[in-house]
Every structure is written in structure tokens, then in C-alpha cells.
C-alpha positions in Angstrom: 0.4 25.9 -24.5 2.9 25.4 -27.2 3.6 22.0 -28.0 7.3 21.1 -29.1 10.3 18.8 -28.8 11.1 19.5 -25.3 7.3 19.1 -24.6 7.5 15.5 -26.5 10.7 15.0 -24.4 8.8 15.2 -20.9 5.4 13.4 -22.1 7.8 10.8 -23.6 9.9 10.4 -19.9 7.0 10.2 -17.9 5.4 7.8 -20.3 8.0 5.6 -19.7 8.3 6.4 -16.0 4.2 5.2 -15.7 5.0 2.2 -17.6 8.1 1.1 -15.4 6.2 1.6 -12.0 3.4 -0.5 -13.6 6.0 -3.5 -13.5 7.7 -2.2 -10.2 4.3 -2.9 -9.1 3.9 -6.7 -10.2 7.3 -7.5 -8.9 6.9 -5.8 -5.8 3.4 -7.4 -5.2 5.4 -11.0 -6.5 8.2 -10.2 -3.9 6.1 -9.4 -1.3 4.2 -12.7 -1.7 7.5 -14.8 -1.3 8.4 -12.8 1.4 5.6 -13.4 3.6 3.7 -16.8 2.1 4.6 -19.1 4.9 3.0 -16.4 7.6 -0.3 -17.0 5.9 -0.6 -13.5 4.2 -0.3 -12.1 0.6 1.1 -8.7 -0.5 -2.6 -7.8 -0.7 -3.7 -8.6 3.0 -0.2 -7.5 4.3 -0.8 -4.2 2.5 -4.2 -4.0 4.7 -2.6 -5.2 7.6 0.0 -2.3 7.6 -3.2 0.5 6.7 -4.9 -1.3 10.0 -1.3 -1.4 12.2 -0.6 2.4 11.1 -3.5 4.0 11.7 -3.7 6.1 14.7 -7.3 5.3 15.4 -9.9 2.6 14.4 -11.0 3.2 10.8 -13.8 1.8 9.1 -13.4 -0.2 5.5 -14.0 2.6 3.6 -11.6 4.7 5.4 -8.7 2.3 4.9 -9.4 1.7 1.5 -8.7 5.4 0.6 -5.8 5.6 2.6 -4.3 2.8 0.5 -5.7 3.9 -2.7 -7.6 1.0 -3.2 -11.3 0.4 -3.7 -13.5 -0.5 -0.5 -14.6 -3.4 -2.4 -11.6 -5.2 -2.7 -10.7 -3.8 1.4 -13.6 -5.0 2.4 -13.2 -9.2 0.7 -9.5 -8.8 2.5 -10.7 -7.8 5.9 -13.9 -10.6 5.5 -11.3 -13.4 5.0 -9.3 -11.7 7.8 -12.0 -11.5 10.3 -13.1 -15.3 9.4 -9.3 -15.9 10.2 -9.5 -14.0 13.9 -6.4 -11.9 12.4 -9.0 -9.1 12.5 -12.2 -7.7 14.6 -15.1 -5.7 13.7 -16.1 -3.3 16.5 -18.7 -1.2 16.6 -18.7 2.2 15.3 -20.1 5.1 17.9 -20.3 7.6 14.6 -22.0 4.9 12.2 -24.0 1.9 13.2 -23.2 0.1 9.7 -19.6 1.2 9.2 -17.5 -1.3 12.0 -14.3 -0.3 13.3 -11.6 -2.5 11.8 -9.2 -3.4 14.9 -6.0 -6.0 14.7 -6.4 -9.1 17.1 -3.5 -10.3 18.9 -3.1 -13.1 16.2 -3.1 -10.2 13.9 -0.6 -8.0 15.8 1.8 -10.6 15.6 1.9 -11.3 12.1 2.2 -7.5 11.1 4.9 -7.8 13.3 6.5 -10.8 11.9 6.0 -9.4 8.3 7.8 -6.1 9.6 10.8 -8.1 10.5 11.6 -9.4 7.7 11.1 -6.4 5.6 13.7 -4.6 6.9 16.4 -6.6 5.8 14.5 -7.0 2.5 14.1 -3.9 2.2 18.0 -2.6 2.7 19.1 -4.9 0.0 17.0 -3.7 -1.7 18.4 -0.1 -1.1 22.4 -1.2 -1.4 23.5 1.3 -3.9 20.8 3.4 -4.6 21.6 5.9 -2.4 19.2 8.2 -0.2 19.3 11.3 -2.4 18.3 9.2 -5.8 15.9 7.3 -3.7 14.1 10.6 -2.0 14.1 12.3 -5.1 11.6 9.4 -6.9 9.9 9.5 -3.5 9.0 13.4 -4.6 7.9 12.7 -8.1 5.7 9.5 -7.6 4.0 11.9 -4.8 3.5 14.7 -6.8 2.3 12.5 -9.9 -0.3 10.6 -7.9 -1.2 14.4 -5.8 -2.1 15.7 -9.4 -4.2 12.5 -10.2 -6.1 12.9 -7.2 -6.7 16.5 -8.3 -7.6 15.2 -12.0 -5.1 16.1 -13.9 
């Protein structure tokens, strides 16, 4: 492939692009701290929370961790502490005898809830003046950057 300016150009945009989501991501995880602290939770076990809440189905640990992108390690210390909390259950697992079903308690249906509420409002002042189209269109490049990652690009 011939390498050139324009080639520079685009290695050099996305360069940048990679750095600035690297700190969208601490201020995000930050914001997400203040904005849920006083319900007991941190971006990390809200994040786990929401993979739980959204799933269609039951998942084991290692299910959820991919869905999030995360390693089942880290999943798995989150849900522990969870469990210990009664925010989460374990429930057997009809396909695999070591691999429990990870299930939201009431306690924890409430404070996914709770969390949800407030990140609405958050989340459209957040959006003020961005505008769907701009907002859409990152959407489509962050998804096709981390789609050619997962293909090892």
C-alpha cells in the first residue's frame, strides 16, 4: 500500500481520536462516580449492573464480561462484592454446573433503576448542542474501530 501525506493525515486523526477517547473514558468513569456515589455504586459496578438489567436472559460471568468488553476477572470481583451486598444472586446454571446465572435481586433492581433516572437528565446536558447527526456519526466510527479490533486489525 503506498504510504503518503494523506495516509499520514488519517493515521495522525485517528491517533488523536484514540488518545481523546482514552480521556473521554476517565472523565466519563469520574462522572459516573459522582453521579451515582451516594446509591452505593461506582461507574464500574453500575456498568455491570446495566450488562445484568439488559440482558434478555440470565448470563454467566464470563458472558457479561464479553458483552462489556471487559475481562471476567475483573466481572467476576464486581459481581462477588455484589452478591455479598444481596444486590446480586447466583442461580444455578441448567447448561454448566460451575458457570451460575447472574440474576438482579430486588435490592438490585432498584438501584439500576435509580441510577437510570438520573442519567437521563445527565445525559441530555450532556447532549445540548451536539446535535443527533454529529453525535450518530462518532457512534458509527467508535463501532467500526472497535469491530476491526475484535477482528485484529
Amino acid at each position: 500500500m503506498k504510504q503518503g501525506p494523506s495516509s499520514d493525515r488519517e493515521t495522525d486523526a485517528l491517533t488523536q481520536l484514540i488518545l481523546e477517547v482514552f480521556r473521554l473514558n476517565g472523565s466519563l468513569i469520574a462522572a459516573g462516580d459522582r453521579l451515582v456515589a451516594d446509591l452505593g455504586l461506582t461507574s464500574a459496578r453500575w456498568q455491570v449492573l446495566g450488562a445484568i438489567a439488559l440482558s434478555p436472559t440470565a448470563e454467566p460471568v464470563a458472558r457479561l464480561a464479553r458483552s462489556m468488553g471487559l475481562h471476567r476477572q475483573g466481572v467476576q470481583r464486581i459481581v462477588n462484592e455484589l452478591v455479598e451486598e444481596g444486590i446480586v444472586t447466583l442461580d444455578d446454571n441448567p447448561h454448566h454446573r460451575s458457570a451460575k446465572l447472574v440474576r438482579l435481586t430486588k435490592k438490585g433492581e432498584g438501584l439500576y433503576r435509580a441510577a437510570e433516572r438520573r442519567q437521563r437528565p445527565w445525559a441530555r446536558k450532556l447532549a445540548k448542542g451536539i446535535g443527533v447527526r454529529t453525535t450518530t456519526s462518532a457512534h458509527a466510527v467508535l463501532k467500526a474501530i472497535r469491530e476491526k479490533l475484535k477482528l485484529g486489525t
